[in-house]
C-alpha positions as CSV (number, residue, x, y, z in Angstrom):
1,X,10.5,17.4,-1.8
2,X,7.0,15.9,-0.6
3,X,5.4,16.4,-4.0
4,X,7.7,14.9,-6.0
5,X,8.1,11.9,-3.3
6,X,4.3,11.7,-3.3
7,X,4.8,11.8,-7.1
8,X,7.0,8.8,-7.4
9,X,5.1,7.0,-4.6
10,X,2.0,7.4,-7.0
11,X,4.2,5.6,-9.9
12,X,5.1,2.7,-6.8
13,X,1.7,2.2,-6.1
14,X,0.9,1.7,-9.6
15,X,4.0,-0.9,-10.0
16,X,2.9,-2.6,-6.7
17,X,-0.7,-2.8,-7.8
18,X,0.6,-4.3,-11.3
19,X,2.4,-7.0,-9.1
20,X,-0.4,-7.7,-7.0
21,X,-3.0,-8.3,-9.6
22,X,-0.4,-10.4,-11.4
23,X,0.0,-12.7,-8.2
24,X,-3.6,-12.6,-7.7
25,X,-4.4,-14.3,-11.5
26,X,-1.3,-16.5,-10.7
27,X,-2.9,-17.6,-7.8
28,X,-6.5,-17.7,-8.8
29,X,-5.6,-20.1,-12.1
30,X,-3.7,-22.4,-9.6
31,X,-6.2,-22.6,-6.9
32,X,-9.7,-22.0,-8.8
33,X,-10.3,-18.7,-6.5
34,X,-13.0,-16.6,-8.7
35,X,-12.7,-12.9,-8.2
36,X,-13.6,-11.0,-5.1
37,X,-16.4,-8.2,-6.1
38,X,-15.5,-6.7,-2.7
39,X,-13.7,-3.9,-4.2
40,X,-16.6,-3.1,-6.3
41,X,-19.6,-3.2,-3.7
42,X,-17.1,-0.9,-1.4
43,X,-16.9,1.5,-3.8
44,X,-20.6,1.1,-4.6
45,X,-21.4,2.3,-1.2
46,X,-18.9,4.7,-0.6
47,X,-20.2,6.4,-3.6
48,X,-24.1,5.9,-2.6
49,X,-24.5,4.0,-6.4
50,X,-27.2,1.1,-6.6
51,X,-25.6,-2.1,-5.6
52,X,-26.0,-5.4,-8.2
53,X,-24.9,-7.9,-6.3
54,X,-22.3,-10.8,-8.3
55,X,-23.0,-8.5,-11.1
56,X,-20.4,-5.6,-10.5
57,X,-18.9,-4.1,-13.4
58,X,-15.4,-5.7,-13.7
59,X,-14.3,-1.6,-14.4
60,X,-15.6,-0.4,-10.8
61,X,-13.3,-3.5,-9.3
62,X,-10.3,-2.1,-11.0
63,X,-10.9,1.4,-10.5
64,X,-10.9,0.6,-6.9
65,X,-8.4,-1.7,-6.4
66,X,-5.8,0.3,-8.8
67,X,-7.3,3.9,-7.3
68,X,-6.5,2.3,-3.9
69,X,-2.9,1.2,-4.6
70,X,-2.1,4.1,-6.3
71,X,-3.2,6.4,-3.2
72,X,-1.9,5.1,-0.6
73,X,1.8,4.8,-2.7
74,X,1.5,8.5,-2.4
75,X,2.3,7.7,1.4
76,X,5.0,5.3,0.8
77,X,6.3,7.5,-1.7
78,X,6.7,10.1,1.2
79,X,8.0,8.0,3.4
80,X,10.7,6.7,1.0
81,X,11.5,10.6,0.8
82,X,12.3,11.0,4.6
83,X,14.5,7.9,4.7
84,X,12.0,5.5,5.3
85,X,13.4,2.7,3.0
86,X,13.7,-1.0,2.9
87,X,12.0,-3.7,4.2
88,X,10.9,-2.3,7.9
89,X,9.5,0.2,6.1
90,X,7.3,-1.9,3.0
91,X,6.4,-3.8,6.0
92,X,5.1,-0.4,8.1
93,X,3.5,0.2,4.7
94,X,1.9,-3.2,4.8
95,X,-0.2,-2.4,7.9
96,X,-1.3,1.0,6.5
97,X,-2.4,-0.9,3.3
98,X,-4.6,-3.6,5.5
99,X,-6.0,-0.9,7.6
100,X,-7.3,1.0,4.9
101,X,-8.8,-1.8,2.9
102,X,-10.6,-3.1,6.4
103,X,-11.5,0.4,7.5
104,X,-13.3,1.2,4.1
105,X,-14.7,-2.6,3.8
106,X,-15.6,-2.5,7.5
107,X,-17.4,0.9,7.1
108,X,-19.2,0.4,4.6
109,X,-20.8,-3.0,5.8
110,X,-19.5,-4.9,3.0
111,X,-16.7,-6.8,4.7
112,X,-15.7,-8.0,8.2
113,X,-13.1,-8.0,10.8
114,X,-10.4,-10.3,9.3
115,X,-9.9,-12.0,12.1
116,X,-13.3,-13.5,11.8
117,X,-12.7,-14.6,8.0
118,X,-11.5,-18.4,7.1
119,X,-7.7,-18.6,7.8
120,X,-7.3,-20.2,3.8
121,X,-8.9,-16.4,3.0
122,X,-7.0,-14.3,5.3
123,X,-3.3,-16.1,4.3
124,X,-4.4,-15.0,0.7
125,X,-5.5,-11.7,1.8
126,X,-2.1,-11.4,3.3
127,X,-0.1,-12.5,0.7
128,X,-1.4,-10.2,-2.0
129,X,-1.5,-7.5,0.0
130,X,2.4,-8.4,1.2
131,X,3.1,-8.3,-2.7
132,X,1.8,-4.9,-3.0
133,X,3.6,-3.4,-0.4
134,X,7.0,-4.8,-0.7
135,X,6.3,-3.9,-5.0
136,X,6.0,-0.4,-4.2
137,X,8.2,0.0,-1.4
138,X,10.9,-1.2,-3.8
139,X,10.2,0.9,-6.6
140,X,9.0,3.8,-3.9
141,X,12.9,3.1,-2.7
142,X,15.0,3.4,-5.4
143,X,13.4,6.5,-7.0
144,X,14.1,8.0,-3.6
145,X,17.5,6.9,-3.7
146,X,18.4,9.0,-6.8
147,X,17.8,12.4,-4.7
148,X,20.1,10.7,-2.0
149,X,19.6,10.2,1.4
150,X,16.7,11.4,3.4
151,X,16.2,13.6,6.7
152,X,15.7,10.4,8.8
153,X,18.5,8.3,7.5
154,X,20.9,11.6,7.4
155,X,19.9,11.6,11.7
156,X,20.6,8.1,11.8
157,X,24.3,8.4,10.6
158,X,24.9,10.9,13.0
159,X,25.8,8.0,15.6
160,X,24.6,4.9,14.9
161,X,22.4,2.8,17.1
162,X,20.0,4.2,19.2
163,X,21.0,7.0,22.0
164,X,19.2,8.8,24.0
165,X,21.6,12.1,23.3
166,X,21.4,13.2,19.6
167,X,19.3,15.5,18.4
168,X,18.0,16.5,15.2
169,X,20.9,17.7,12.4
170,X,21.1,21.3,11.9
171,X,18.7,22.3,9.4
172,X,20.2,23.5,5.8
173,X,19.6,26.3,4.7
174,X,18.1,27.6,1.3
């Protein structure tokens, strides 16, 4: 079960970083935003190659930001597969996917607490990022769906709401 839901997240995060770069041109031929080589110089340094500053090659930018998206749908992909669905869960997903871009940009030196950036740049930030999630979290979703419900959503029906006396469902066996 966790391959193949890790397997299908992968196929998400692909969809959700196919929306996001979509938004991202919408929004950069609307607003005049030129592209952020941040992606790139991360990737630079996490890799120890020589750094050319406003010169990155527009490949290492994709290869990032796609490699990214597509890795971390692996996880939403997963959590799809133990009943993890809908919007609470793209927007769960939605902090992981911040938290790894800052952690990596923060790490490496090339970027900076967000909540020092200019509020215009973080909305944006936000935004794109919100696309993504939600993207793959839909798509993560409804190829979960097909194998039906799962573990977490089966313990939910038990008795609905939250109570402090149900326990796990028996465990099925093989």
């Amino acid at each position: 079960m966790w391959w193949r839901s890790a397997a299908q997240g992968a196929v998400a995060g692909a969809v959700g970083v196919a929306a996001m770069t979509a938004a991202e041109k919408a929004e950069q031929r609307l607003t005049g935003r030129p592209d952020s080589h941040v992606p790139a110089r991360t990737l630079e340094r996490l890799f120890g190659r020589a750094e050319y500053p406003h010169r990155q090659p527009r490949w290492l930018n994709l290869a990032m930001h796609a490699g990214q998206g597509v890795l971390l749908g692996t996880l939403r992909g997963v959590m799809a597969g133990a009943g993890l669905r809908g919007p609470w869960a793209s927007a769960m997903f939605l902090a992981v996917r911040l938290t790894n871009d800052q952690t990596l940009e923060n790490a490496t030196g090339v970027g900076a607490p967000p909540w020092t950036w200019p509020r215009a740049e973080l909305l944006v930030d936000l935004a794109h990022k919100g696309v993504y999630a939600f993207a793959t979290g839909a798509v993560a979703d409804a190829l979960a769906a097909r194998s039906g419900p799962g573990p977490g959503q089966v313990h939910a029906r038990l008795r609905p709401g939250r109570v402090p006396d149900v326990g796990p469902p028996e465990r099925r066996r093989r």
